[in-house]
N, C-alpha and C positions, 0 to 999 in steps of 0.2 A: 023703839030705841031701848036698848038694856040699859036697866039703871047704871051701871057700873061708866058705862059712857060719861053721861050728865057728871058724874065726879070729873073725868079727864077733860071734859070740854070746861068744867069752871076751872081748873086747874090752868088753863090756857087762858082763859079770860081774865084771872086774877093777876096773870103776868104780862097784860096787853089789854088793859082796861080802855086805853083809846080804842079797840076792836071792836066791842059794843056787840056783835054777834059773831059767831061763827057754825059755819054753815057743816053741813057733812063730807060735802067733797072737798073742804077747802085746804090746801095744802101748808101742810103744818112745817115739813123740812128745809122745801126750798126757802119757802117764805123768813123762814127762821124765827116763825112762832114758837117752835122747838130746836132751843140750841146746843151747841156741844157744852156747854156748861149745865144745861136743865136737864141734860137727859138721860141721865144715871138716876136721879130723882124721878125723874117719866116714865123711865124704864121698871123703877121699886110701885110704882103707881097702877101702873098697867100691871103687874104682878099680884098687886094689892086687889084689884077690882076684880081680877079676871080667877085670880085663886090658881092661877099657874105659875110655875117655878118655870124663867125663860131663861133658855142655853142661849148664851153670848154669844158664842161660838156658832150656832146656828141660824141666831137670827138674820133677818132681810130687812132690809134699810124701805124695801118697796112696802111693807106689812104697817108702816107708821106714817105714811103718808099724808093721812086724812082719818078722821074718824068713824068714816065707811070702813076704811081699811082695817082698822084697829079694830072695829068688831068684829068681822069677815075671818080676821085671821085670829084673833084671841078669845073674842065673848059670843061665841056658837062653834056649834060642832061638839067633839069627842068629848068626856069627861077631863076634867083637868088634870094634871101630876099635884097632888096636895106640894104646897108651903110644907117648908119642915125647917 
């Protein structure tokens, strides 16, 4: 697991303390462990971890899923675009 994860998953944990675990595949949108209120913050968070600058504009609602997905799509693969 990329450390950067273990941030986003306690991040969800500390807003869903009755959750006690959460797993990799476990779905964070439908579920609304992640809501439209949280997720400009989730969004700066997953930016923060992964050291990529994310286009609004081009992201996929399927890439936030779960946090399989979150590192599939963010924390592996190419070099990142730096923060600036």
């Amino acid at each position: 697991m990329h450390p950067g994860l273990e941030r986003i998953r306690q991040w969800v944990l500390a807003r869903h303390p009755d959750l006690g675990e959460l797993g990799p595949n476990e779905e964070l949108i439908d579920s609304r462990l992640i809501d439209s209120l949280g997720f400009v913050e989730f969004l700066a968070l997953v930016e923060d971890v992964s050291g990529r600058k994310l286009d609004i504009a081009t992201l996929d609602i399927e890439d936030f899923r779960s946090l399989s997905s979150i590192e599939r799509s963010f924390l592996t693969g190419p070099d990142p675009v730096p923060l600036s």
